[in-house]
PDB file of N, CA, C and O in Angstrom:
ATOM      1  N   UNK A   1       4.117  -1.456  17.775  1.00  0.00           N
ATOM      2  CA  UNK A   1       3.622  -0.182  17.257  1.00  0.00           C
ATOM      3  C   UNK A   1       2.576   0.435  18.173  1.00  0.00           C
ATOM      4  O   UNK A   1       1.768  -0.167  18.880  1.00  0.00           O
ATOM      5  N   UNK A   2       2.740   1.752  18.031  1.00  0.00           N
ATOM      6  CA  UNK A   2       1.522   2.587  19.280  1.00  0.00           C
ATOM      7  C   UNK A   2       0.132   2.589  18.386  1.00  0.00           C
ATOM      8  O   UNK A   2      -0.999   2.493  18.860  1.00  0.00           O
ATOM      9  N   UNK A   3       0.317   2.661  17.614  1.00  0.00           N
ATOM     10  CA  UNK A   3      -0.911   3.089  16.391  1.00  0.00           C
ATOM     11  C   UNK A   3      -0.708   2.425  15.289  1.00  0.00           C
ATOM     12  O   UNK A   3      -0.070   1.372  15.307  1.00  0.00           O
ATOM     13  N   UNK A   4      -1.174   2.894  14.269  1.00  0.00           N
ATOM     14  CA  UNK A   4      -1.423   2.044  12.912  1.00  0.00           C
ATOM     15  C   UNK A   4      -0.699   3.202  11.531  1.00  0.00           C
ATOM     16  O   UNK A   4      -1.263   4.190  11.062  1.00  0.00           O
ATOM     17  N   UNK A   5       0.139   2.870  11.302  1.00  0.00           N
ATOM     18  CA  UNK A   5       0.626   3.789   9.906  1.00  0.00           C
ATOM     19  C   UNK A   5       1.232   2.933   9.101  1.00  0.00           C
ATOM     20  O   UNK A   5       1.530   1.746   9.233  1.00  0.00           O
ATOM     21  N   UNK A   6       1.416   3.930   7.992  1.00  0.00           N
ATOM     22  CA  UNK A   6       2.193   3.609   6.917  1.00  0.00           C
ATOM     23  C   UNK A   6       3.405   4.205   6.605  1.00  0.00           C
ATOM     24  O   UNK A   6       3.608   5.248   7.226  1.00  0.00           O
ATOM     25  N   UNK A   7       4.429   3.799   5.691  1.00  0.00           N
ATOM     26  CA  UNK A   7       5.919   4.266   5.591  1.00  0.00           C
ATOM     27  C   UNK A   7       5.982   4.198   4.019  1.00  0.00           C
ATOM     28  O   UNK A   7       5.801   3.316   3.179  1.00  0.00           O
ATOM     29  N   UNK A   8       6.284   5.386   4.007  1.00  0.00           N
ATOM     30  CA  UNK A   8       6.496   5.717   1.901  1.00  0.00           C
ATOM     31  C   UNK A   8       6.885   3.905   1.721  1.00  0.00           C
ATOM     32  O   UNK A   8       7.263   3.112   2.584  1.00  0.00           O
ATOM     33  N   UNK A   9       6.627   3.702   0.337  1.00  0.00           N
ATOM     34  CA  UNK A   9       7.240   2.405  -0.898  1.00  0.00           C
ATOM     35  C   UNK A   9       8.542   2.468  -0.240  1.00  0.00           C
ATOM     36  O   UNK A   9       8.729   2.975   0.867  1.00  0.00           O
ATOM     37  N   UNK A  10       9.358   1.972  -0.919  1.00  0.00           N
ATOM     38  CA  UNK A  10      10.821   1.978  -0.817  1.00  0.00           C
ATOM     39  C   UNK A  10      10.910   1.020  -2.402  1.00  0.00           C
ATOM     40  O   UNK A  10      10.213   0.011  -2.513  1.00  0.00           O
ATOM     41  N   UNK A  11      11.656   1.386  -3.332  1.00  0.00           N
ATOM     42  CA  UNK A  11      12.170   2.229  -3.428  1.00  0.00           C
ATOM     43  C   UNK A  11      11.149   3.513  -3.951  1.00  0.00           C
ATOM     44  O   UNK A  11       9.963   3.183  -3.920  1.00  0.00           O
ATOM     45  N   UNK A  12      11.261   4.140  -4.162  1.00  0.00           N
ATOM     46  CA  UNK A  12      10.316   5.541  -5.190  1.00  0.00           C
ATOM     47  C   UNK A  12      10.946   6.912  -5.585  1.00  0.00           C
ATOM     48  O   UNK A  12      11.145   7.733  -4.688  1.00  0.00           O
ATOM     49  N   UNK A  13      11.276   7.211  -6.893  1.00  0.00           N
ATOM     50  CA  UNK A  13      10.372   5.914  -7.997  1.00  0.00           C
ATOM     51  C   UNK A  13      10.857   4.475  -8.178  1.00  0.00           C
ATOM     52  O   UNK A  13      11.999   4.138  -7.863  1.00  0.00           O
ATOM     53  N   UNK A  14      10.133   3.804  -8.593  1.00  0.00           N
ATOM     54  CA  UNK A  14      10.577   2.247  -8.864  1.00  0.00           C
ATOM     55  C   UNK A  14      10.258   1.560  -9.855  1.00  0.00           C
ATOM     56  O   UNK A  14       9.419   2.205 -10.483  1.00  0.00           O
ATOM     57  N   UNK A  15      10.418   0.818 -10.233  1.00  0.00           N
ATOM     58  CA  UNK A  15      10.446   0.006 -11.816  1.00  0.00           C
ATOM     59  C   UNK A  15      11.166  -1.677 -11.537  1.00  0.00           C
ATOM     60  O   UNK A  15      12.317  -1.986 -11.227  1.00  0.00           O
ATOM     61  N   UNK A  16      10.366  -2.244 -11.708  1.00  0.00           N
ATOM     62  CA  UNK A  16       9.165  -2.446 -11.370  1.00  0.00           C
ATOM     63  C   UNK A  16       8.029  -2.409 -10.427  1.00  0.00           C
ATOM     64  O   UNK A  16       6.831  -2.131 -10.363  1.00  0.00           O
ATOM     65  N   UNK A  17       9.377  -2.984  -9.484  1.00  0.00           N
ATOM     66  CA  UNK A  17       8.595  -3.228  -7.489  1.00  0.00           C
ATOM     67  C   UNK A  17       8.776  -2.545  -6.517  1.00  0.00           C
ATOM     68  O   UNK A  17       9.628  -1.739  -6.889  1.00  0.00           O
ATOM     69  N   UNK A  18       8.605  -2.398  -5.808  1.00  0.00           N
ATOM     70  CA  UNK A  18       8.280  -1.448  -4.754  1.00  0.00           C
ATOM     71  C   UNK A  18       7.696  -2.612  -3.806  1.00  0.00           C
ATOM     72  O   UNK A  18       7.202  -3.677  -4.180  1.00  0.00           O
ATOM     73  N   UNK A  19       7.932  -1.999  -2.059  1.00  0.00           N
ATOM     74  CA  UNK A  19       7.299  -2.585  -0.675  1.00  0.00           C
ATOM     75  C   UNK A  19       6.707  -1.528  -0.481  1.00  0.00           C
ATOM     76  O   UNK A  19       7.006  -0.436  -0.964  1.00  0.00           O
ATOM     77  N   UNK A  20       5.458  -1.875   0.538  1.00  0.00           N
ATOM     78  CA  UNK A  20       5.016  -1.008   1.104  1.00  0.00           C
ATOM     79  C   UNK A  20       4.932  -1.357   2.282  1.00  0.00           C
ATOM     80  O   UNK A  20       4.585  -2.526   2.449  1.00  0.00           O
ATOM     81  N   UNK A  21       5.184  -0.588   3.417  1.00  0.00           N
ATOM     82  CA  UNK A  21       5.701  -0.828   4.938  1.00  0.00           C
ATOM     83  C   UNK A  21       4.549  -0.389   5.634  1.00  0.00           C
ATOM     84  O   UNK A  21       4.204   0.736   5.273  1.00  0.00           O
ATOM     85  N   UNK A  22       3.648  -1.032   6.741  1.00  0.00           N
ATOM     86  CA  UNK A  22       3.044  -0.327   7.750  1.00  0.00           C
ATOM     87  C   UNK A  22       3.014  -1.420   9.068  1.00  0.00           C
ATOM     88  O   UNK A  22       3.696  -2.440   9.165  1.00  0.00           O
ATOM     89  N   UNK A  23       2.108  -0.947   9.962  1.00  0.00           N
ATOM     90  CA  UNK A  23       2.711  -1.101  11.179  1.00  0.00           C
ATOM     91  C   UNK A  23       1.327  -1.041  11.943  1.00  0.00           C
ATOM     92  O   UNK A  23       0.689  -0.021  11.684  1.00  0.00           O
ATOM     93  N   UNK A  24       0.662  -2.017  12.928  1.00  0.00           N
ATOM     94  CA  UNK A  24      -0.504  -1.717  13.494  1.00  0.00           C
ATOM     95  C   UNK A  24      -0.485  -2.204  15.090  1.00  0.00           C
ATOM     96  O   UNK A  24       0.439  -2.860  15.572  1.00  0.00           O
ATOM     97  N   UNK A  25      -1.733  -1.744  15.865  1.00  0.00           N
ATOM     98  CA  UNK A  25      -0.954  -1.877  17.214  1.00  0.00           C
ATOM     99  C   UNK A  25      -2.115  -2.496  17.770  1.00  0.00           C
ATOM    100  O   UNK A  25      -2.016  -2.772  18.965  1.00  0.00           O
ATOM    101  N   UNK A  26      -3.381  -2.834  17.104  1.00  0.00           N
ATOM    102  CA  UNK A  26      -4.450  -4.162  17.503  1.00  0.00           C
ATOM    103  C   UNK A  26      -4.794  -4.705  16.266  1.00  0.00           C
ATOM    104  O   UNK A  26      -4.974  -4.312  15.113  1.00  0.00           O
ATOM    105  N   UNK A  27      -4.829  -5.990  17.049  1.00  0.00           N
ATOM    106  CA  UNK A  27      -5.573  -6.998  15.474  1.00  0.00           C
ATOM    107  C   UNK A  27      -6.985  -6.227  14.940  1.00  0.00           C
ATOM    108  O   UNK A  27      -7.695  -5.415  15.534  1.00  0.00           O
ATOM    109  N   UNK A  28      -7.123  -6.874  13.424  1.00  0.00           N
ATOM    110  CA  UNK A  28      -8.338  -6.077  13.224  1.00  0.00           C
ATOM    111  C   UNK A  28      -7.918  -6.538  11.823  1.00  0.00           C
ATOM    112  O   UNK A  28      -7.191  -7.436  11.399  1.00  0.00           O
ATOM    113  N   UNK A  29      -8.760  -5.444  11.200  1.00  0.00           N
ATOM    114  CA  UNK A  29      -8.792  -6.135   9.149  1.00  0.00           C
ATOM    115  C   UNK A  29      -7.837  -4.769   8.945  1.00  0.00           C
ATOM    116  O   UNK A  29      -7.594  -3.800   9.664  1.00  0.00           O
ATOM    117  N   UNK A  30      -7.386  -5.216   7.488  1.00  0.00           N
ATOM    118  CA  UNK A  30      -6.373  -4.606   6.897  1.00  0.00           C
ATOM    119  C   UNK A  30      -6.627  -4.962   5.791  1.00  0.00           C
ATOM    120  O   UNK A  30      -6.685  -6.128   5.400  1.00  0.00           O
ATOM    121  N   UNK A  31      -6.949  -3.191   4.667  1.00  0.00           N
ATOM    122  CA  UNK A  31      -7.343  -3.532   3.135  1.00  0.00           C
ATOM    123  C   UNK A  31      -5.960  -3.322   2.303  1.00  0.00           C
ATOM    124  O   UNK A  31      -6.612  -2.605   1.543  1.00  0.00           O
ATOM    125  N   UNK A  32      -4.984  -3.295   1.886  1.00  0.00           N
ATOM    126  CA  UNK A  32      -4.172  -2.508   0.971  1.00  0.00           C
ATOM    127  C   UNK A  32      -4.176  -2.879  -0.550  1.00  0.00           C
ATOM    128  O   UNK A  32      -3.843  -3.902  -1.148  1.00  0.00           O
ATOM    129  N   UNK A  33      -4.727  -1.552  -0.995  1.00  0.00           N
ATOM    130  CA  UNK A  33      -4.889  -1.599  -2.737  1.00  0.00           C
ATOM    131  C   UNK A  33      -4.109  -0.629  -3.180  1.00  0.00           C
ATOM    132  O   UNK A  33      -3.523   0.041  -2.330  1.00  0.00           O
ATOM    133  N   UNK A  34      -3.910  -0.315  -4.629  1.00  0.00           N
ATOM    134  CA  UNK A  34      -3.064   0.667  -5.544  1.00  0.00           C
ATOM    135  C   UNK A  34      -4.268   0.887  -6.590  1.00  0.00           C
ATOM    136  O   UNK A  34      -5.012   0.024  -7.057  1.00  0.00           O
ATOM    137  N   UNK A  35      -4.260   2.437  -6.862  1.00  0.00           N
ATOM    138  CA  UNK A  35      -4.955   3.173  -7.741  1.00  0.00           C
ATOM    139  C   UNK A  35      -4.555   4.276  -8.733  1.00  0.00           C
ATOM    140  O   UNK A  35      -3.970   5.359  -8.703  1.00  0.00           O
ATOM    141  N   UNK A  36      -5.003   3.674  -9.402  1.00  0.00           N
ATOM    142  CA  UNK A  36      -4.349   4.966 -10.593  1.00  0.00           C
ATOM    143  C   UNK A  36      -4.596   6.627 -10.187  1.00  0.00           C
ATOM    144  O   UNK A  36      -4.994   7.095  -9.120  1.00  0.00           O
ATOM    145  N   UNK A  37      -4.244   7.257 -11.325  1.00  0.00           N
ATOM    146  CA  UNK A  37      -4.279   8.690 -11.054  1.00  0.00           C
ATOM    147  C   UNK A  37      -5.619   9.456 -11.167  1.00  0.00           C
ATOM    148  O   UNK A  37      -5.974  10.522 -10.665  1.00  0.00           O
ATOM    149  N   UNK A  38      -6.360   8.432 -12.122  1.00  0.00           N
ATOM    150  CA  UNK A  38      -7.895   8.655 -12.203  1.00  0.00           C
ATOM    151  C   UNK A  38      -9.125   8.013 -11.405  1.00  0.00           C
ATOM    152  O   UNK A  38     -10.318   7.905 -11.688  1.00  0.00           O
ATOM    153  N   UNK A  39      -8.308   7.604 -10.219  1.00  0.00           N
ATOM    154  CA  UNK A  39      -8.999   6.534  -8.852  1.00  0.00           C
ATOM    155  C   UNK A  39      -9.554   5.092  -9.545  1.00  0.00           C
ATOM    156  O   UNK A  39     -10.531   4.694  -8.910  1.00  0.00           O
ATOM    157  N   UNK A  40      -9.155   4.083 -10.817  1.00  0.00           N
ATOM    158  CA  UNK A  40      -9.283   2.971 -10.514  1.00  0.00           C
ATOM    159  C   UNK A  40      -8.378   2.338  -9.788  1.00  0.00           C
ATOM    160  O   UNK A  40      -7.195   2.608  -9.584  1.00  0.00           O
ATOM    161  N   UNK A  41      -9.239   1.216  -9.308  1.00  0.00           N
ATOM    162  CA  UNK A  41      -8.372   0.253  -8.611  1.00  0.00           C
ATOM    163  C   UNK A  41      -7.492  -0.378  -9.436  1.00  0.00           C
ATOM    164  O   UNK A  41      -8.042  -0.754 -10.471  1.00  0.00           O
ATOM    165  N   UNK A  42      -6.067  -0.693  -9.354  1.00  0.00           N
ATOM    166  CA  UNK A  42      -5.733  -1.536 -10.226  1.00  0.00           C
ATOM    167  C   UNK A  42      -4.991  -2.827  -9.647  1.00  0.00           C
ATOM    168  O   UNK A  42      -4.796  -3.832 -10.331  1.00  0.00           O
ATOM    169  N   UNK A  43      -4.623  -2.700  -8.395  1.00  0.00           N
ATOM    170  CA  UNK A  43      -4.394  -3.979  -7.582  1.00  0.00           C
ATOM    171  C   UNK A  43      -4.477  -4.169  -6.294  1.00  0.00           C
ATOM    172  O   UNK A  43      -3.961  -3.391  -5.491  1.00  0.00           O
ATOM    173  N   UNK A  44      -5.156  -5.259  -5.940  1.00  0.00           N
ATOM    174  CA  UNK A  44      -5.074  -5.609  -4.443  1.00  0.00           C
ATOM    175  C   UNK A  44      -4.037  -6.484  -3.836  1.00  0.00           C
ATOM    176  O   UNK A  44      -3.741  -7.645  -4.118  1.00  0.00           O
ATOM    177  N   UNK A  45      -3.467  -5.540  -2.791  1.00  0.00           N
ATOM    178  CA  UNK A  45      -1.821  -6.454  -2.317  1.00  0.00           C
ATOM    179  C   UNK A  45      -2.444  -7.447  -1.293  1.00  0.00           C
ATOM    180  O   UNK A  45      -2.614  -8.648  -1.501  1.00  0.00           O
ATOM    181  N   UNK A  46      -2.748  -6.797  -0.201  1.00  0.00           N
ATOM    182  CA  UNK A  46      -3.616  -7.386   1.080  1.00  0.00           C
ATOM    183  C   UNK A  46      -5.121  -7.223   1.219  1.00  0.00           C
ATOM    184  O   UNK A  46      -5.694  -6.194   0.861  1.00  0.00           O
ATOM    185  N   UNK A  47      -5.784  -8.337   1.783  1.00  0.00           N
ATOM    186  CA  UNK A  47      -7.252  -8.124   1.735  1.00  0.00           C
ATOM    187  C   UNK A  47      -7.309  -9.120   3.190  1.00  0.00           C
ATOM    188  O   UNK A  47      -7.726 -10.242   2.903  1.00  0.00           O
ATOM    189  N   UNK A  48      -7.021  -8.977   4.520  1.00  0.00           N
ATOM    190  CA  UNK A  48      -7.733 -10.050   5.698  1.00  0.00           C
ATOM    191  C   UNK A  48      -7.098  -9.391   7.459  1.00  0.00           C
ATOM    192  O   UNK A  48      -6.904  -8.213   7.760  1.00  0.00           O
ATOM    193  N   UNK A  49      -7.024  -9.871   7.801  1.00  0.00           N
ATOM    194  CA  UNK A  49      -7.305  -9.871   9.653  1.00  0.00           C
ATOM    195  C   UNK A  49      -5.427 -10.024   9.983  1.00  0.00           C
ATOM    196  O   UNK A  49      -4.764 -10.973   9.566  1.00  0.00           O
ATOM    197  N   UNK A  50      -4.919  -8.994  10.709  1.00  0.00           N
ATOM    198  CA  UNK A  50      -3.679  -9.006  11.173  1.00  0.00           C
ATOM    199  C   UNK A  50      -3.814  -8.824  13.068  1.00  0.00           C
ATOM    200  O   UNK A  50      -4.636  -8.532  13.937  1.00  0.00           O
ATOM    201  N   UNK A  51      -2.336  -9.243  12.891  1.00  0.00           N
ATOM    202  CA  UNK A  51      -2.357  -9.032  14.690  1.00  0.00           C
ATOM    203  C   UNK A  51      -1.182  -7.926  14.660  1.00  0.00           C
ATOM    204  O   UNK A  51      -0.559  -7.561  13.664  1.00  0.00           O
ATOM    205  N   UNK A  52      -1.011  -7.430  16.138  1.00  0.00           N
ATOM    206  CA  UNK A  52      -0.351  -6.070  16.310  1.00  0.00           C
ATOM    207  C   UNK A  52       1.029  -6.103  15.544  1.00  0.00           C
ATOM    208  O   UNK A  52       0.754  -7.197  15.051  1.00  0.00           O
ATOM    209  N   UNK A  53       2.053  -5.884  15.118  1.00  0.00           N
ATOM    210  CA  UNK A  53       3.262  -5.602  14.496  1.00  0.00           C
ATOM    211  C   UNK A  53       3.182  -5.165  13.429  1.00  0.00           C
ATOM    212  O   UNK A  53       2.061  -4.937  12.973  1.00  0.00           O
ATOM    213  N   UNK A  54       4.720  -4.811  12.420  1.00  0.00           N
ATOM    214  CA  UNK A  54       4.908  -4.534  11.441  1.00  0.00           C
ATOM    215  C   UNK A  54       4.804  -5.599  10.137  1.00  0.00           C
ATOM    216  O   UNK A  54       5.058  -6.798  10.252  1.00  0.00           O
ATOM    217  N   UNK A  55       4.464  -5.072   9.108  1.00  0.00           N
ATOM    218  CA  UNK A  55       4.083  -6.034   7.597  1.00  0.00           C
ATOM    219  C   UNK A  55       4.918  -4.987   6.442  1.00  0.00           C
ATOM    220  O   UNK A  55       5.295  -3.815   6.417  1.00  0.00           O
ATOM    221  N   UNK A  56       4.944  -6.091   5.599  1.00  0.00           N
ATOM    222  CA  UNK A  56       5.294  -5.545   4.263  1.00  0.00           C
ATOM    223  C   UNK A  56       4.452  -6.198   3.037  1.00  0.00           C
ATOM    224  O   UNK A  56       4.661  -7.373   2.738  1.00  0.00           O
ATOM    225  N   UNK A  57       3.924  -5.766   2.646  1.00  0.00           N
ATOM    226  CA  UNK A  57       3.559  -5.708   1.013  1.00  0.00           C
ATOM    227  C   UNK A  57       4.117  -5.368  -0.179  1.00  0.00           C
ATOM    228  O   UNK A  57       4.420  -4.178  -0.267  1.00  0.00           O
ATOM    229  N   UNK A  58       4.425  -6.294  -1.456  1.00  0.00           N
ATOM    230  CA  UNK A  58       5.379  -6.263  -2.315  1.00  0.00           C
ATOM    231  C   UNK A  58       4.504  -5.425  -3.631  1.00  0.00           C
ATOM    232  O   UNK A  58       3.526  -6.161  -3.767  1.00  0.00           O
ATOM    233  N   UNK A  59       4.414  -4.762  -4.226  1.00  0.00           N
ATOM    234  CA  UNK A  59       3.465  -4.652  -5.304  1.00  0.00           C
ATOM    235  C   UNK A  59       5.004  -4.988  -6.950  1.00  0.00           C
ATOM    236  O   UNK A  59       6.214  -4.929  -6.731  1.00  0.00           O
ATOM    237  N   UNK A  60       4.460  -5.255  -8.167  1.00  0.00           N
ATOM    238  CA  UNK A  60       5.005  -5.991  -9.305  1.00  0.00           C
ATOM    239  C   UNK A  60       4.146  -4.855 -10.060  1.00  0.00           C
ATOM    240  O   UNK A  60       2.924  -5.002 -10.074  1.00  0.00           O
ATOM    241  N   UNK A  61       4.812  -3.545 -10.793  1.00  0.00           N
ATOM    242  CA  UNK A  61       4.004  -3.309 -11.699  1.00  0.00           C
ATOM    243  C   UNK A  61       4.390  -3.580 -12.733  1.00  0.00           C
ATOM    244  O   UNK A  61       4.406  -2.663 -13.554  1.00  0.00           O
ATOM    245  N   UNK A  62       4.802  -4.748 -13.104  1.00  0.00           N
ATOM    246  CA  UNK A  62       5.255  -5.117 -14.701  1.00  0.00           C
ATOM    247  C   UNK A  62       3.962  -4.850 -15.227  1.00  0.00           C
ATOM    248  O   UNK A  62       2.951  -4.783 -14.528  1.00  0.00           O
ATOM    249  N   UNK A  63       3.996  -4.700 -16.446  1.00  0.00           N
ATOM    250  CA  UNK A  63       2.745  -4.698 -17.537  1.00  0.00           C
ATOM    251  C   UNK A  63       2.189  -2.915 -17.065  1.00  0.00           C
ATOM    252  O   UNK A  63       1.907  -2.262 -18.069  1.00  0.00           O
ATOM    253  N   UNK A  64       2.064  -2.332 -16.058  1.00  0.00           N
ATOM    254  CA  UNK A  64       1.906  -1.162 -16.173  1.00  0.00           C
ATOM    255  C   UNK A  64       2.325   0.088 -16.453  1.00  0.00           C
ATOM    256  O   UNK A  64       3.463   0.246 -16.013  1.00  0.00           O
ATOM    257  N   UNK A  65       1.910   1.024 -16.980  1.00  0.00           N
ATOM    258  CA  UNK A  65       2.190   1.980 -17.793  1.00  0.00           C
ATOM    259  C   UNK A  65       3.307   2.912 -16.717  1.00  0.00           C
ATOM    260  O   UNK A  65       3.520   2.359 -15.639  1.00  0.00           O
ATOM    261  N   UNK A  66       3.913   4.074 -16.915  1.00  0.00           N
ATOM    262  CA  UNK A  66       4.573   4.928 -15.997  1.00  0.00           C
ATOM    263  C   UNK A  66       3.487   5.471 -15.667  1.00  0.00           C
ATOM    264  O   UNK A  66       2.364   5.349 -16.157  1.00  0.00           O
ATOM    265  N   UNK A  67       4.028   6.363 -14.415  1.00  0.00           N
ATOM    266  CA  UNK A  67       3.248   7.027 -13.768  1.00  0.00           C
ATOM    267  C   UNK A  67       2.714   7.553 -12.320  1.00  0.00           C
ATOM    268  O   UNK A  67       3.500   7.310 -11.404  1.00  0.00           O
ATOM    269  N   UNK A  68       1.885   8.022 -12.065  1.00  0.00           N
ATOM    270  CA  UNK A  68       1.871   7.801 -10.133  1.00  0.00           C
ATOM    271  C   UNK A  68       0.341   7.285 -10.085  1.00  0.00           C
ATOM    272  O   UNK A  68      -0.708   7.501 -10.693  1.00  0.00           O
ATOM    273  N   UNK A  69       0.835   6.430  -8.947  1.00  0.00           N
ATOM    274  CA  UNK A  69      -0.388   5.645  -8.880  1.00  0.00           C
ATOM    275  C   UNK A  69      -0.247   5.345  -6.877  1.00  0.00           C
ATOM    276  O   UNK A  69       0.760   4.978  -6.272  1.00  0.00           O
ATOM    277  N   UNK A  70      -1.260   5.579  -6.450  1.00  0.00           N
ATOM    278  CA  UNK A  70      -1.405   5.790  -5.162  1.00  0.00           C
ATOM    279  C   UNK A  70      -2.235   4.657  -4.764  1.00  0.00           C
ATOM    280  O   UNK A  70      -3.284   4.285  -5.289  1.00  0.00           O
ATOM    281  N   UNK A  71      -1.226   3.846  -3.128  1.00  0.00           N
ATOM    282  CA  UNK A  71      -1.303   3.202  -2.642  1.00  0.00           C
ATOM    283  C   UNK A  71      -2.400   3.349  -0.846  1.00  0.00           C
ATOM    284  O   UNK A  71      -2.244   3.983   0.198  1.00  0.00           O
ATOM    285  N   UNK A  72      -3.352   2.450  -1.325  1.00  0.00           N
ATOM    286  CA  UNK A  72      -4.500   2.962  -0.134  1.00  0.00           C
ATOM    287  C   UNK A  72      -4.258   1.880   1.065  1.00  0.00           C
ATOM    288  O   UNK A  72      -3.707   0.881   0.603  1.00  0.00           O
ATOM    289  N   UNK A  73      -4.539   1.770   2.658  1.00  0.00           N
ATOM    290  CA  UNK A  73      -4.434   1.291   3.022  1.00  0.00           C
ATOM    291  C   UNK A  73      -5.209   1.532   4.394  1.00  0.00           C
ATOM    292  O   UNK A  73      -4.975   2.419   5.214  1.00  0.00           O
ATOM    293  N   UNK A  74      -6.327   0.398   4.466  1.00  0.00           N
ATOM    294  CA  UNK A  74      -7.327   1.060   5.252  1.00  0.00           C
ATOM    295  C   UNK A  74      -7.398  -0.258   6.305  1.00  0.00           C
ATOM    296  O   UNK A  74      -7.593  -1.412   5.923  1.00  0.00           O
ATOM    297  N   UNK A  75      -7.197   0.155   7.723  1.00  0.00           N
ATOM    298  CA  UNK A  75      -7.379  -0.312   8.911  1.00  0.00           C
ATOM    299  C   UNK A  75      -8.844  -0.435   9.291  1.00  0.00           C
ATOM    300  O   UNK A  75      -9.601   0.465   8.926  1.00  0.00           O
ATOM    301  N   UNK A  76      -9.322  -1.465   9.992  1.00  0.00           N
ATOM    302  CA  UNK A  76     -10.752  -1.421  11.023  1.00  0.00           C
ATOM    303  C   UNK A  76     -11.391  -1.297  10.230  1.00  0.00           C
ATOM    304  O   UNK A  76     -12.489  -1.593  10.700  1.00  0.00           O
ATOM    305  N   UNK A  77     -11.590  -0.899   8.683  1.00  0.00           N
ATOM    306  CA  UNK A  77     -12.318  -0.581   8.145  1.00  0.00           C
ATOM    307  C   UNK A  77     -13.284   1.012   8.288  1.00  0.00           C
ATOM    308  O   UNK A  77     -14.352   1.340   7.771  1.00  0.00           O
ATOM    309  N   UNK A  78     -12.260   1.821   9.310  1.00  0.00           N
ATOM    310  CA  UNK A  78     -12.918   2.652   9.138  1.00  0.00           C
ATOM    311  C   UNK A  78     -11.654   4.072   9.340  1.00  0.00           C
ATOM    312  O   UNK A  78     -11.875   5.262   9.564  1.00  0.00           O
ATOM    313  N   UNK A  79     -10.557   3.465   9.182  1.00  0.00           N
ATOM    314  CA  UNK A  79      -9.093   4.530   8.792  1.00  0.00           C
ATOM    315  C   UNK A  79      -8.479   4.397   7.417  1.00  0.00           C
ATOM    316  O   UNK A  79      -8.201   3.327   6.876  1.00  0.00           O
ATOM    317  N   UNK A  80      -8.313   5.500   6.958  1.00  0.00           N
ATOM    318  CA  UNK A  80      -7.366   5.153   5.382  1.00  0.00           C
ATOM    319  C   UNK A  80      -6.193   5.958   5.966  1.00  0.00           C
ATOM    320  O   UNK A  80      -6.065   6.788   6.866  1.00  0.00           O
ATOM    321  N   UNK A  81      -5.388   5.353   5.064  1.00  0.00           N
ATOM    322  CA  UNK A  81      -4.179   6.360   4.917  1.00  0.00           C
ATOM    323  C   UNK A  81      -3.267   6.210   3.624  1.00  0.00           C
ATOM    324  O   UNK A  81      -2.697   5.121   3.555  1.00  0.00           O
ATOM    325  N   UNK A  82      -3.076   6.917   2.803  1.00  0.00           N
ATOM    326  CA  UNK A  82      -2.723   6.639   1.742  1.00  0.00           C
ATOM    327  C   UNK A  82      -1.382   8.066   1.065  1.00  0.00           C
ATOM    328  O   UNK A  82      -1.323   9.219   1.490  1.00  0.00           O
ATOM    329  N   UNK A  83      -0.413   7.393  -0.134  1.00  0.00           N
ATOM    330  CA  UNK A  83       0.431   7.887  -0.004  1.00  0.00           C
ATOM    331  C   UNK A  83       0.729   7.677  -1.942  1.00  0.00           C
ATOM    332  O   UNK A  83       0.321   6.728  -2.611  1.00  0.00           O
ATOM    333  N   UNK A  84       1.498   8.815  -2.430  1.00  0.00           N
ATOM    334  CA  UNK A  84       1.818   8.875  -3.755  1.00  0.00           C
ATOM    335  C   UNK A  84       2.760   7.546  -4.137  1.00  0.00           C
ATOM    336  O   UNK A  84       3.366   7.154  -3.140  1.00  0.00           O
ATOM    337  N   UNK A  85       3.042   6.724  -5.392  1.00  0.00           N
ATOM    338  CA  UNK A  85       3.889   6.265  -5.915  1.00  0.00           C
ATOM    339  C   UNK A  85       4.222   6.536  -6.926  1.00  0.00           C
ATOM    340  O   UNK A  85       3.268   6.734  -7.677  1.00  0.00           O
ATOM    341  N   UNK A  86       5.556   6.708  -7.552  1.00  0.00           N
ATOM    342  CA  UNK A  86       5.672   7.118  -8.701  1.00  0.00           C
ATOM    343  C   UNK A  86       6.314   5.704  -9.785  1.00  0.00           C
ATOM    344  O   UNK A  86       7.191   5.007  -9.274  1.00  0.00           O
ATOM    345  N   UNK A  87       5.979   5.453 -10.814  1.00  0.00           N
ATOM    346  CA  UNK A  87       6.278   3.863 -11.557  1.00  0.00           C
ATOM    347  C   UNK A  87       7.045   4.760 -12.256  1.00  0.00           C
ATOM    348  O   UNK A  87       6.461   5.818 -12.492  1.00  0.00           O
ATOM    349  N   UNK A  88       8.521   4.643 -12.789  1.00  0.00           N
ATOM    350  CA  UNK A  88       9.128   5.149 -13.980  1.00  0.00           C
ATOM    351  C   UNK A  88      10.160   4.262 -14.490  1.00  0.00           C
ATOM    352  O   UNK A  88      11.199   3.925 -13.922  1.00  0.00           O
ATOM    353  N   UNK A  89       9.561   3.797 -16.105  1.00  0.00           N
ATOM    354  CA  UNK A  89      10.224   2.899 -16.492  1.00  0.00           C
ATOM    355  C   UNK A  89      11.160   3.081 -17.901  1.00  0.00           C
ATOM    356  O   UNK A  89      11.852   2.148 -18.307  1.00  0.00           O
TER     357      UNK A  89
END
């Protein structure tokens, strides 16, 4: 990877699970959480230190309500990039 991004969920909408795809091009920390529509947090997928290539993250929203709930994902600790999900069950 040249840089550091992210790639929509797959599937979306989804019911239950969903991946989330990104891609980084130096080691460094990597946060990825999911937040509701009213900005709580409601889960942390990834929380530690990657090296350059592509990752996937699985998120499970069993037990959660429908809805869109947006997936954050912050590099170096000092890039976000973040993207809509929609849960419809």
């Amino acid at each position: 990877p040249v840089q550091f991004e992210t790639v929509k969920n797959y599937p979306n909408p989804f019911n239950p699970n969903t991946v989330i795809n990104y891609s980084m091009s130096h080691i460094g920390s990597v946060k990825v959480h999911v937040y509701d529509v009213i900005g709580r947090k409601v889960a942390t997928l990834f929380e530690g230190i990657r090296t350059p290539g592509s990752y996937e993250v699985a998120w499970n929203a069993e037990g959660m309500a429908s809805g869109v709930y947006f997936c954050r994902v912050e590099f170096f600790g000092n890039k976000t990039i973040s993207h809509k999900m929609n849960l419809v069950k």
